[in-house]
N, CA, C and O atoms as CSV, one atom per row, in Angstrom:
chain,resi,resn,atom,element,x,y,z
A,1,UNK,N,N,78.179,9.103,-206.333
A,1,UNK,CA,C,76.899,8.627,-205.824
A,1,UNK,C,C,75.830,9.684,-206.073
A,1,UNK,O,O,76.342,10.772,-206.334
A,2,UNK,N,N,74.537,9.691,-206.071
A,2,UNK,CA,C,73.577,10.214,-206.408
A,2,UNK,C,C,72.069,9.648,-205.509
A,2,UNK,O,O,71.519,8.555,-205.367
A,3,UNK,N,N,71.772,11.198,-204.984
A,3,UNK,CA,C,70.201,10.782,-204.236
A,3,UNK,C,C,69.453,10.907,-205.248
A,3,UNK,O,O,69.805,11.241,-206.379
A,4,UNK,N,N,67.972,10.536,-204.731
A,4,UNK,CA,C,66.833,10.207,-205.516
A,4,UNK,C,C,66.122,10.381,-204.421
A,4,UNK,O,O,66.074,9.555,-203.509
A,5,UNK,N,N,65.376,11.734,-204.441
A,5,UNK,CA,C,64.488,12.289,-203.150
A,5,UNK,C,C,62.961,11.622,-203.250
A,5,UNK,O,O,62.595,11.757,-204.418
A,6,UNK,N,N,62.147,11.091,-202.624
A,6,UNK,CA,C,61.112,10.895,-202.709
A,6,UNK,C,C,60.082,11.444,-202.076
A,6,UNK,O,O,60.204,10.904,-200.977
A,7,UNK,N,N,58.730,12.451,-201.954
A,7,UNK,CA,C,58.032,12.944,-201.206
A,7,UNK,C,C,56.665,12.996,-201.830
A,7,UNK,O,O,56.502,13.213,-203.030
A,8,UNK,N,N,55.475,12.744,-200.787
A,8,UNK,CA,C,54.432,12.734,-201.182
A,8,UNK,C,C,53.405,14.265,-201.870
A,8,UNK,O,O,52.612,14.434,-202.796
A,9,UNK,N,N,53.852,14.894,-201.068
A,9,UNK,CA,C,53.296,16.303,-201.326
A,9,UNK,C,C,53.767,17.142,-202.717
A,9,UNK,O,O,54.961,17.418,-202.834
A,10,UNK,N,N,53.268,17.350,-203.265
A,10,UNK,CA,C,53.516,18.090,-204.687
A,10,UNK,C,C,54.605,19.552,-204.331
A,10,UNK,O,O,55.755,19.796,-204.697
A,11,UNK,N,N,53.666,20.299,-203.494
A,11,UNK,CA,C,54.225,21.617,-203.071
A,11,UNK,C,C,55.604,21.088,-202.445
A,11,UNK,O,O,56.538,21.816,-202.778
A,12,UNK,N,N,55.966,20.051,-201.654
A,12,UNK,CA,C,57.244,20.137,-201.055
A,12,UNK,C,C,58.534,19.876,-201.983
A,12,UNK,O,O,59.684,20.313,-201.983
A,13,UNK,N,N,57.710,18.830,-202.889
A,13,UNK,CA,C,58.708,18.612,-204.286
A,13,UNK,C,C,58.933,19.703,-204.466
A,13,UNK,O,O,59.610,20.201,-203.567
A,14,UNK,N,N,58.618,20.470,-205.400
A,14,UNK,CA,C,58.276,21.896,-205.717
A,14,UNK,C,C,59.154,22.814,-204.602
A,14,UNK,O,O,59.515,23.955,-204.889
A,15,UNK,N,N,59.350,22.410,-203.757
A,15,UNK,CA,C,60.396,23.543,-203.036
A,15,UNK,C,C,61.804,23.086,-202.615
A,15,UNK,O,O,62.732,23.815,-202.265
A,16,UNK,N,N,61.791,21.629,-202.723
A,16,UNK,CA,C,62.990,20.791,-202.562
A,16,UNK,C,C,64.207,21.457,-204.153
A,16,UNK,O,O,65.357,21.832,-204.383
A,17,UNK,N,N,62.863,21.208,-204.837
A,17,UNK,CA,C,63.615,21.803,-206.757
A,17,UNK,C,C,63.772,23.101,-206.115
A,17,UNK,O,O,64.943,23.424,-205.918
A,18,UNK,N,N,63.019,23.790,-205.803
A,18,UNK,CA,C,63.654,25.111,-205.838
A,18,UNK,C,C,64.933,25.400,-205.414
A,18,UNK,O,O,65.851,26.090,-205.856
A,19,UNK,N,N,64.773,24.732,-204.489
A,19,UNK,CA,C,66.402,24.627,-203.171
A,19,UNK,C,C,67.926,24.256,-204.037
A,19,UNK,O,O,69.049,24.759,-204.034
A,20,UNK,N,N,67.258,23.075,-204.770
A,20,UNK,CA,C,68.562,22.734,-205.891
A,20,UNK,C,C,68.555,23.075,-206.665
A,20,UNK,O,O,69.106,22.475,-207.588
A,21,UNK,N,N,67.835,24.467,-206.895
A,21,UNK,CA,C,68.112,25.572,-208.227
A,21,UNK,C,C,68.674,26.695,-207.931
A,21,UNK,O,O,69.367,27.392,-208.672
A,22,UNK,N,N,68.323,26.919,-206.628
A,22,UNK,CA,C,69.509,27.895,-205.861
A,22,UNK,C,C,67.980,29.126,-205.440
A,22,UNK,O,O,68.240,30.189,-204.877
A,23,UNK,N,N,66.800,28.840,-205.732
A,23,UNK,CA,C,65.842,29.916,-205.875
A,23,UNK,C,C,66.453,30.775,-204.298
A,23,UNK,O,O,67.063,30.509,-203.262
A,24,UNK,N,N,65.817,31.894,-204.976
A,24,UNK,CA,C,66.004,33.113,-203.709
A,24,UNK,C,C,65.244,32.177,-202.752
A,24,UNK,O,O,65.501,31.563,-201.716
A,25,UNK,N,N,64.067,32.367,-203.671
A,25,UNK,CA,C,62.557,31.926,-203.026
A,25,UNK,C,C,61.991,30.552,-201.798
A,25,UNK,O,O,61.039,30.355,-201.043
A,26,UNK,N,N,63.130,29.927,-202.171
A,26,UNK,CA,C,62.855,28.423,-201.845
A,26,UNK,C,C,63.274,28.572,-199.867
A,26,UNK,O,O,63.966,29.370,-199.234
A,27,UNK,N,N,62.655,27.678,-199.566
A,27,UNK,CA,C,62.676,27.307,-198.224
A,27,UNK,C,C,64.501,27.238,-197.921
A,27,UNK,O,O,65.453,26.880,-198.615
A,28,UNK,N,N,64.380,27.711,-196.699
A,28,UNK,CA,C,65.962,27.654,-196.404
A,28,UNK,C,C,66.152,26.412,-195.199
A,28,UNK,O,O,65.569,26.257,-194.126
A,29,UNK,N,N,67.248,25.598,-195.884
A,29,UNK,CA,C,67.100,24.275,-195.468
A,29,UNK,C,C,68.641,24.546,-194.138
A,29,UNK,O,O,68.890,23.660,-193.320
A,30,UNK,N,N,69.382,25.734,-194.183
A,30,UNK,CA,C,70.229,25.937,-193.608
A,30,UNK,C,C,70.513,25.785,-192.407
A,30,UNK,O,O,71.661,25.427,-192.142
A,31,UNK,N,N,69.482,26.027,-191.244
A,31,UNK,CA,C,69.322,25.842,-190.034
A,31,UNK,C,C,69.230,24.064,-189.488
A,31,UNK,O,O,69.594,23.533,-188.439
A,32,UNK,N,N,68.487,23.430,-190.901
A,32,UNK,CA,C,69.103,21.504,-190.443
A,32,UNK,C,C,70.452,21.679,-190.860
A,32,UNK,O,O,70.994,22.123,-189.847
A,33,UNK,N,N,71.141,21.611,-191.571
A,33,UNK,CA,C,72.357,21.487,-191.965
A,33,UNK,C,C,73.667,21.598,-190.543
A,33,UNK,O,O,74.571,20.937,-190.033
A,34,UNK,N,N,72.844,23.148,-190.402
A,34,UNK,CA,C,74.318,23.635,-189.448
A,34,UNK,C,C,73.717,22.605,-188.290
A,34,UNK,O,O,74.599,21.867,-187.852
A,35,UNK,N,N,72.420,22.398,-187.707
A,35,UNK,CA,C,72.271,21.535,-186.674
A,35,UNK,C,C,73.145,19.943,-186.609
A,35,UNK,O,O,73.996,19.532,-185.820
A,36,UNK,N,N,72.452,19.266,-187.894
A,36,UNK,CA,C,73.447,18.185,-187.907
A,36,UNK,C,C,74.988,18.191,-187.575
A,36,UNK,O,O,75.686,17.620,-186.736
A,37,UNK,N,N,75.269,19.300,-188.847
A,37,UNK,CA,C,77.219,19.593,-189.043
A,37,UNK,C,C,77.486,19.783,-187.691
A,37,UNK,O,O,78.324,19.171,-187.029
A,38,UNK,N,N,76.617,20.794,-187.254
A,38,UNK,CA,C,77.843,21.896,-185.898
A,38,UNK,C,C,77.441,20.896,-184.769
A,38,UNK,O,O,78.384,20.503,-184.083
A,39,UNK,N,N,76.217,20.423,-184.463
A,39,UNK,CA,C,76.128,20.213,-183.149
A,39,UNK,C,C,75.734,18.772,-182.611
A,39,UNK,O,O,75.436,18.527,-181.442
A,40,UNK,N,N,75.797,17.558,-183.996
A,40,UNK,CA,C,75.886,16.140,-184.202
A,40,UNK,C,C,77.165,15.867,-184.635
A,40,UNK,O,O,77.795,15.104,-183.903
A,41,UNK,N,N,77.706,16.261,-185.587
A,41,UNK,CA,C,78.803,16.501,-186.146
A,41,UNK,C,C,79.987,16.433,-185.653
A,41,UNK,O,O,80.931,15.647,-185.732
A,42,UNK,N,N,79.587,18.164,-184.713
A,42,UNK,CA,C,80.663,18.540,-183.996
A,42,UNK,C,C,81.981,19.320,-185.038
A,42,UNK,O,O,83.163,19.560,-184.790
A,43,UNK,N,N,81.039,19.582,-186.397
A,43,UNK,CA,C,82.162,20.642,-187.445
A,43,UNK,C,C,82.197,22.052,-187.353
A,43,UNK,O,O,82.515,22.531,-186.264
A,44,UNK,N,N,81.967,22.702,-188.165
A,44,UNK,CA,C,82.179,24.158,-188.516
A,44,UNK,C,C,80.866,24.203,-188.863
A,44,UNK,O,O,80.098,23.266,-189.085
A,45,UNK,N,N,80.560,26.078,-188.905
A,45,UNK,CA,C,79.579,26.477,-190.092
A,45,UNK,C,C,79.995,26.173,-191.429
A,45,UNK,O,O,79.243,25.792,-192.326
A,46,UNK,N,N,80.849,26.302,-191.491
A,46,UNK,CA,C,81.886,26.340,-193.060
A,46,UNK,C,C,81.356,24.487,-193.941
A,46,UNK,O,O,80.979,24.198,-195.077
A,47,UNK,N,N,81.577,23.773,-192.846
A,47,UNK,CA,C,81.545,22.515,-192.899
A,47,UNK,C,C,79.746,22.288,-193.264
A,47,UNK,O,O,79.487,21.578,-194.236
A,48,UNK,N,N,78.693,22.838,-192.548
A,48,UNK,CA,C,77.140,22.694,-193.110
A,48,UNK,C,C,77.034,23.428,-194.390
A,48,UNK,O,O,76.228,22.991,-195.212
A,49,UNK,N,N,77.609,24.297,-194.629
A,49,UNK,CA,C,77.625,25.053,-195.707
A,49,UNK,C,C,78.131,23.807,-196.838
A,49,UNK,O,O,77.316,23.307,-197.613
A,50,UNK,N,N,79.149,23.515,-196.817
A,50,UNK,CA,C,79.569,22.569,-197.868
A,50,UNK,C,C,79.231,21.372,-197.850
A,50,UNK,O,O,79.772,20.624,-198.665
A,51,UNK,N,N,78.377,20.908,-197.045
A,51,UNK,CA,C,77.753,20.066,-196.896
A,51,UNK,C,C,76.192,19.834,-198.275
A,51,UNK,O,O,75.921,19.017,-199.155
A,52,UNK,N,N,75.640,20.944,-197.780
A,52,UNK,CA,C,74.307,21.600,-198.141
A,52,UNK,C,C,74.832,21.671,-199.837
A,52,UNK,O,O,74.231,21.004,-200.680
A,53,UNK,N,N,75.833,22.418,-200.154
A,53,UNK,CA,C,76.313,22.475,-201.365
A,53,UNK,C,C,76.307,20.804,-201.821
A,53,UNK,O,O,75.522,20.339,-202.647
A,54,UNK,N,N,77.116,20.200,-201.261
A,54,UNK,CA,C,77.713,19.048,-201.733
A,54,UNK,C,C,75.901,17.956,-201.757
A,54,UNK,O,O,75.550,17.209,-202.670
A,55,UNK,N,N,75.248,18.203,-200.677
A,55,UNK,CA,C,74.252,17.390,-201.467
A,55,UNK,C,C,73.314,18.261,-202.510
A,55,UNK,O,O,72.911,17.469,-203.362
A,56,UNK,N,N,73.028,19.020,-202.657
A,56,UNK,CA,C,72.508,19.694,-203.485
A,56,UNK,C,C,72.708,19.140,-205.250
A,56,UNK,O,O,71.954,18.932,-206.200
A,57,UNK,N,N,74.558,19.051,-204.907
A,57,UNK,CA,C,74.951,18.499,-206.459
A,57,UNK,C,C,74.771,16.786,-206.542
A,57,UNK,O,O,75.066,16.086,-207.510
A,58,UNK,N,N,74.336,16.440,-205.547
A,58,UNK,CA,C,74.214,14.635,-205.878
A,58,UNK,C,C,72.683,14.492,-206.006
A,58,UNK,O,O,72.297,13.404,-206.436
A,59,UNK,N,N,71.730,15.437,-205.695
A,59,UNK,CA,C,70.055,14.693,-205.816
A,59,UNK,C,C,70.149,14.933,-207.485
A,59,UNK,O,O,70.580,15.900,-208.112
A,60,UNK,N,N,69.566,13.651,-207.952
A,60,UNK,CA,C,69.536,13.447,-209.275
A,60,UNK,C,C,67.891,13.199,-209.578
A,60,UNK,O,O,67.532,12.767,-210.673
A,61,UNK,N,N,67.149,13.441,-208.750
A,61,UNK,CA,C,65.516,13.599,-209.161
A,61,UNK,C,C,65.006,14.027,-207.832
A,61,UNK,O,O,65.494,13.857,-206.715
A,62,UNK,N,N,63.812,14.677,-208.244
A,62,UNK,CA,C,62.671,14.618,-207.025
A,62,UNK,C,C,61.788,13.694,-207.830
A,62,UNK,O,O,62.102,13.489,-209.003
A,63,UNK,N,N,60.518,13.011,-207.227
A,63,UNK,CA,C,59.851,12.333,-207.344
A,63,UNK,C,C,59.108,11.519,-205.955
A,63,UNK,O,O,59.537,11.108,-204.877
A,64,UNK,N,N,57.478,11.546,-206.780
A,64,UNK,CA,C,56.886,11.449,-206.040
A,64,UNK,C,C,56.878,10.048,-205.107
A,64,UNK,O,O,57.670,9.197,-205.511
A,65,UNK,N,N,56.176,9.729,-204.043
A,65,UNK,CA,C,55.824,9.185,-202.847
A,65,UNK,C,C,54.814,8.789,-202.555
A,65,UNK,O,O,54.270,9.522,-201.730
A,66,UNK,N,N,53.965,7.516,-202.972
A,66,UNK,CA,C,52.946,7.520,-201.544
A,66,UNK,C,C,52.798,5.927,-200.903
A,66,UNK,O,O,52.302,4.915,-201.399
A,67,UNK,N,N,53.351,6.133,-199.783
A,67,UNK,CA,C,53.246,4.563,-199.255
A,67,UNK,C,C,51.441,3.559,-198.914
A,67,UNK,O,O,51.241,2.531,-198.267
A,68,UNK,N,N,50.809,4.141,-199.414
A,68,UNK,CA,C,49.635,3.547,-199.515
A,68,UNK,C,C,49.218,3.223,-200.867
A,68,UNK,O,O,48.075,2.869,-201.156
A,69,UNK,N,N,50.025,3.334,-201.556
A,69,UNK,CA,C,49.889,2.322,-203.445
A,69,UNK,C,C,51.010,1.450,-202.940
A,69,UNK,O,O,51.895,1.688,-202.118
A,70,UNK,N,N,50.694,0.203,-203.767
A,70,UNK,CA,C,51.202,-0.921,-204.016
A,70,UNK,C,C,52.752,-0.993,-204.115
A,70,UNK,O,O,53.584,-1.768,-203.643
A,71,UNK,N,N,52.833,0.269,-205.023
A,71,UNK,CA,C,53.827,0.847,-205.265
A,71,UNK,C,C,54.469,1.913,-205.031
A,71,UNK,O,O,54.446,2.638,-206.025
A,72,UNK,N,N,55.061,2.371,-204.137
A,72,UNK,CA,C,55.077,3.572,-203.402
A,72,UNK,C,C,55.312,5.151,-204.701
A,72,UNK,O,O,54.704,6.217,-204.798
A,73,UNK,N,N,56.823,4.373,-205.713
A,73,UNK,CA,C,57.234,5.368,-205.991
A,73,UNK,C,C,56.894,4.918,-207.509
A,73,UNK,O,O,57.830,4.777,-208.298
A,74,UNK,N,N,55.831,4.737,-207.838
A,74,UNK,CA,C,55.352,4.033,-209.165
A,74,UNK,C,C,55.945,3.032,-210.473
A,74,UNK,O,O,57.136,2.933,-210.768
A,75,UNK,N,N,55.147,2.540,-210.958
A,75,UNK,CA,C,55.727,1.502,-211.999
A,75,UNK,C,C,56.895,2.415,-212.923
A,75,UNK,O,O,57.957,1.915,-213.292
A,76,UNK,N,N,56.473,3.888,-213.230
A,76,UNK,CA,C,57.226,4.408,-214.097
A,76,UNK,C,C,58.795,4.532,-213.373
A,76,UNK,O,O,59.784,4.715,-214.081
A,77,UNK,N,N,58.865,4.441,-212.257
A,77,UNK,CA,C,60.193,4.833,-211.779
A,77,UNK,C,C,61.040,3.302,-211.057
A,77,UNK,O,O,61.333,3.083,-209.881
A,78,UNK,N,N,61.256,2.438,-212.286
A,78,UNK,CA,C,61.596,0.994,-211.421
A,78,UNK,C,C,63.402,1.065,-210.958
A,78,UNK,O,O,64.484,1.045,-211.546
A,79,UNK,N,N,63.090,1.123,-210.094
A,79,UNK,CA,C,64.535,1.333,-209.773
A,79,UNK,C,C,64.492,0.919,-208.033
A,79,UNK,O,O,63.688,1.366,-207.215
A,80,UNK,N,N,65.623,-0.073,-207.774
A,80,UNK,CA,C,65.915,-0.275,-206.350
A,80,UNK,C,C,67.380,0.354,-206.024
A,80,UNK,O,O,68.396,0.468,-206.710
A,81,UNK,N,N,67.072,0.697,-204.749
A,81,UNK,CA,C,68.349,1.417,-204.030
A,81,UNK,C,C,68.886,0.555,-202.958
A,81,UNK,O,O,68.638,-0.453,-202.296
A,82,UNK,N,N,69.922,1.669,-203.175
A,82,UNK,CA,C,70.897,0.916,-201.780
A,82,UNK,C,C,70.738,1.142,-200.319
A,82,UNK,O,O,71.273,0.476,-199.432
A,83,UNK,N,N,69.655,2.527,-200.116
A,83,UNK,CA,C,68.904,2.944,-198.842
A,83,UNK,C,C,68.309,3.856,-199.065
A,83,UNK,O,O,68.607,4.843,-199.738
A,84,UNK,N,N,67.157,3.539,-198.366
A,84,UNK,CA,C,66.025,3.676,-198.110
A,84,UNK,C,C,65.740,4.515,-196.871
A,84,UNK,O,O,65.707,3.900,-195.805
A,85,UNK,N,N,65.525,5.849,-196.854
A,85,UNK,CA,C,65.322,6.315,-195.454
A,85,UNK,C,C,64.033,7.529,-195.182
A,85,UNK,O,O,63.618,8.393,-195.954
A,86,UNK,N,N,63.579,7.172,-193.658
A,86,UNK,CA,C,62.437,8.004,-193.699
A,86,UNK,C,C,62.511,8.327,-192.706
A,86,UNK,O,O,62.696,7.499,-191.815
A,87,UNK,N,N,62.388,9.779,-192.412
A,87,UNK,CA,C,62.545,10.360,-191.166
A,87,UNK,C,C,61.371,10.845,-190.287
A,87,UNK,O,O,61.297,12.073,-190.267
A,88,UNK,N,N,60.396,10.178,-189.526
A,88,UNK,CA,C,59.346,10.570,-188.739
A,88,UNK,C,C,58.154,10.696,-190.080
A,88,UNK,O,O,56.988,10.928,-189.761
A,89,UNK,N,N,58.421,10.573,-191.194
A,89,UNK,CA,C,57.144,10.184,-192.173
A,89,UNK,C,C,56.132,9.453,-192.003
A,89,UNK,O,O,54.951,9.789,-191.923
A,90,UNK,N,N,56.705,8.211,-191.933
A,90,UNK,CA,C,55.882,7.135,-191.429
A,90,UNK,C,C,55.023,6.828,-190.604
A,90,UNK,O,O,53.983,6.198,-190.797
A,91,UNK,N,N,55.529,7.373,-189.414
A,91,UNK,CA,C,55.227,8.083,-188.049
A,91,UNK,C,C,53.899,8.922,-188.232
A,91,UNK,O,O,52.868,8.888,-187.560
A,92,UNK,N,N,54.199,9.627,-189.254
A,92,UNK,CA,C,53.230,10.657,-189.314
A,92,UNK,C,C,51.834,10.552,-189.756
A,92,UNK,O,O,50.779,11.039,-189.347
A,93,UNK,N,N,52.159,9.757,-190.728
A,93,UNK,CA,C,50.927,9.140,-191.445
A,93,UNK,C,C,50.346,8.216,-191.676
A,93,UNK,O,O,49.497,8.086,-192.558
A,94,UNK,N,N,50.950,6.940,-190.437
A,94,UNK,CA,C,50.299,5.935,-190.960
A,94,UNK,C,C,49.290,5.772,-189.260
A,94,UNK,O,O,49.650,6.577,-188.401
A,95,UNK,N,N,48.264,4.905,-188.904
A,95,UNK,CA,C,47.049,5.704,-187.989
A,95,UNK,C,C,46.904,4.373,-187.518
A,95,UNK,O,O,45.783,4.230,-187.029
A,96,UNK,N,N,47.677,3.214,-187.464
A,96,UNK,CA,C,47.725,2.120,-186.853
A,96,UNK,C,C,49.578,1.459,-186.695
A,96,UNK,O,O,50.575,2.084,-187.055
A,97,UNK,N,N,49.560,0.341,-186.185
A,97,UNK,CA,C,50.738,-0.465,-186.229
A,97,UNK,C,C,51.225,-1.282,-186.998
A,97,UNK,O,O,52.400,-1.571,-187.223
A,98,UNK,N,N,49.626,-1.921,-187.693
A,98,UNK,CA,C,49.621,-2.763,-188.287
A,98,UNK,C,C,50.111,-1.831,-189.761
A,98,UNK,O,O,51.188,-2.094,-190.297
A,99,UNK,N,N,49.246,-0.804,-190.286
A,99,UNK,CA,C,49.689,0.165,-191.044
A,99,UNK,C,C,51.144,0.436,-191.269
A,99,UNK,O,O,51.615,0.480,-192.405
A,100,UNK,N,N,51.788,0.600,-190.289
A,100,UNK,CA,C,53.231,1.237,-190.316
A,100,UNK,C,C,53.819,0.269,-190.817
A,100,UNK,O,O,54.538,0.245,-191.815
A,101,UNK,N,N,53.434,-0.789,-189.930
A,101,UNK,CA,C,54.440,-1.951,-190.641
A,101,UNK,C,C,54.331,-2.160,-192.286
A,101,UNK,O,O,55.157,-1.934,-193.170
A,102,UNK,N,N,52.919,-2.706,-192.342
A,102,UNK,CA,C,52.723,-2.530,-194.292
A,102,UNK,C,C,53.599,-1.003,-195.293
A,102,UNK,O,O,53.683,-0.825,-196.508
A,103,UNK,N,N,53.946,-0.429,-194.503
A,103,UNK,CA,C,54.208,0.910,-195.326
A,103,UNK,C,C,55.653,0.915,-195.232
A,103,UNK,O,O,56.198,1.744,-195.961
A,104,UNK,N,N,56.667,-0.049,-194.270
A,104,UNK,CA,C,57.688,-0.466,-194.047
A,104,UNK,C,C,58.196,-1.260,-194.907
A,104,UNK,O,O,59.216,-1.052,-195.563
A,105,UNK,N,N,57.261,-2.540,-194.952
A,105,UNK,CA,C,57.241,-3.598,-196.025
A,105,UNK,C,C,57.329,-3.145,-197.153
A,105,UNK,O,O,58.210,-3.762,-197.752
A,106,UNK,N,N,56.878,-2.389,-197.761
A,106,UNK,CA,C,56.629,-1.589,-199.154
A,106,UNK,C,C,57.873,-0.877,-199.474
A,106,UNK,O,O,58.355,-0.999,-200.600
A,107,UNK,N,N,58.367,-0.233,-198.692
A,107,UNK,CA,C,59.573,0.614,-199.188
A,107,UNK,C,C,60.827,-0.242,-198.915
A,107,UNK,O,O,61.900,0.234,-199.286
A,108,UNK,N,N,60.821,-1.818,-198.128
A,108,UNK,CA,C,61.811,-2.545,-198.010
A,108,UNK,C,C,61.539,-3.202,-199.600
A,108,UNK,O,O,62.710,-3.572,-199.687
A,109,UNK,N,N,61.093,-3.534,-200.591
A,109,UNK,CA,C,60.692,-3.488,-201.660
A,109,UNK,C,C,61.599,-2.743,-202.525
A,109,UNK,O,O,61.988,-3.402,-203.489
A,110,UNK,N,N,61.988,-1.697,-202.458
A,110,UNK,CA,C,62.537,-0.803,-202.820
A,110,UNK,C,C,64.309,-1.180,-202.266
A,110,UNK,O,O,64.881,-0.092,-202.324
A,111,UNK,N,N,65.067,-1.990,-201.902
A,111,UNK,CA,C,66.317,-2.025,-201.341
A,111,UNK,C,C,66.850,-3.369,-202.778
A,111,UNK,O,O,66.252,-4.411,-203.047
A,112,UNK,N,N,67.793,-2.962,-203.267
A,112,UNK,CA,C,68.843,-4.282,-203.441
A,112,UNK,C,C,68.696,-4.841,-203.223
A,112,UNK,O,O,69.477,-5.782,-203.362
């Protein structure tokens, strides 16, 4: 199986790649990991660690995001998935109800 990351912000792309290049530099994503693994989980450190590894080797693109085009993740990238997930994004940026919902609709668009 293989992810396909989607994000609106240029710079976060840009540090997501870094992360799956191994950069010194890149944001350290380690502290979600062990949260999920160790304390949702209920695994090891050992276990977020190989976790973090193990998705690292399945994202098969970054690419961009914006749920206010027609098309969120553009004509050039036609491709539907099997899920679709957004974590407090939506939330974040959309400034009505009626909004959220349209920006819902749009990425259900995007499913099989």
């Amino acid at each position: 199986s293989q992810i396909i990351l989607a994000e609106y912000l240029p710079r976060n792309r840009e540090e997501v790649k870094k992360w799956i290049r191994g950069d010194p530099e890149s944001h350290n994503w380690s502290p979600y990991f062990n949260h999920v693994v160790t304390s949702l989980e209920k695994l090891d450190a050992g276990a977020a660690e190989r976790r973090a590894v193990d998705m690292k080797s399945k994202v098969a693109d970054v690419i961009p995001c914006n749920v206010f085009e027609d098309d969120p993740i553009g004509e050039g990238y036609v491709r539907h998935f099997d899920v679709v997930s957004s974590t407090l994004c939506l939330e974040a940026v959309c400034t009505s109800k009626d909004e959220f919902k349209g920006a819902v609709r749009k990425l259900t668009h995007l499913l099989r």
